[in-house]
C-alpha positions in Angstrom: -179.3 -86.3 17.0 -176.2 -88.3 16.3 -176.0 -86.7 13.0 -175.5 -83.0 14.5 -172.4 -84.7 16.8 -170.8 -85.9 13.4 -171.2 -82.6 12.0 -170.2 -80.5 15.0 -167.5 -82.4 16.7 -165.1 -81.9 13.7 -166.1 -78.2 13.3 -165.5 -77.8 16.8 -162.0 -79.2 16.4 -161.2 -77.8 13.4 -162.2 -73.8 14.7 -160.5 -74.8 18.1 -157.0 -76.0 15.6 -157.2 -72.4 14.2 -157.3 -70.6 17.2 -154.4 -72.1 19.1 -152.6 -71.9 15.3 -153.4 -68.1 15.7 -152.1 -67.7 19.4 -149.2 -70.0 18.8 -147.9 -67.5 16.1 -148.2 -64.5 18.1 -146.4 -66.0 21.0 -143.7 -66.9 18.2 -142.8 -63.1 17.8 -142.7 -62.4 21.7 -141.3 -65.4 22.9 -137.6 -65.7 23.9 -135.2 -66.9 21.1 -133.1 -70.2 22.2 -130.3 -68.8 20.8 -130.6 -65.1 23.4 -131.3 -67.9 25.9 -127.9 -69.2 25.2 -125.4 -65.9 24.3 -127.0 -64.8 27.4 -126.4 -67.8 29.8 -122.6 -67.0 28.7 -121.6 -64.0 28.8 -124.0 -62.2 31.4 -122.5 -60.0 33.9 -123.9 -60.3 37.9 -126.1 -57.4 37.8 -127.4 -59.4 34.6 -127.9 -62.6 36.4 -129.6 -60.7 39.7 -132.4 -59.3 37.0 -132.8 -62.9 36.3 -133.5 -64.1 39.8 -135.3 -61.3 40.6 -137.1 -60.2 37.5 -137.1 -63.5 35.3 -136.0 -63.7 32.0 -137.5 -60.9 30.2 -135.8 -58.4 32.3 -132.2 -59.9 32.3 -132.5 -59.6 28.7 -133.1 -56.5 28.4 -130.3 -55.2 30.5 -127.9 -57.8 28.4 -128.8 -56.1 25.3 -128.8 -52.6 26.7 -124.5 -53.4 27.5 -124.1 -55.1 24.5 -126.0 -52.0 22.3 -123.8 -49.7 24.3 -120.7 -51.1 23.9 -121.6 -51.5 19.8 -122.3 -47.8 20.2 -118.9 -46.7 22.0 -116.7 -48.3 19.4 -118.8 -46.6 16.5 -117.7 -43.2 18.5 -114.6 -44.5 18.9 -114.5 -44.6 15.1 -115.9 -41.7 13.8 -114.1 -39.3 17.0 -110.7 -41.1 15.0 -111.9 -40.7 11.5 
């Protein structure tokens, strides 16, 4: 009997270590980036940091890089209407 613990107990572990290594990536690629954390924290706008309160982080995000896409996008106009 004690023999099938020292067989199982690591292969339990080690199948268990895999798994979590397997979630743990994909939460790497949805995750929030320290560094969006940070460029957000300052430089967002009220209606930003309302989303945040209300919505959590996710949300507040995505409104912060919807003003900062548009703005990118009005000075590339801005360029080309000149150009």
């Amino acid at each position: 009997m004690a023999v099938w613990f020292v067989f199982a107990v690591p292969l339990v572990i080690m199948f268990f270590a895999l798994f979590m290594e397997r979630v743990e990536a994909r939460l790497r690629h949805v995750a929030v980036q320290e560094t969006d954390v940070e460029e957000f924290l300052e430089q967002a706008r009220p209606d930003e940091v309302r989303a945040l309160y209300g919505h959590g982080i996710g949300r507040a995000l995505e409104l912060f890089r919807l003003r900062r896409l548009g703005g990118r996008a009005a000075k590339l106009r801005g360029r080309r209407g000149r150009g």
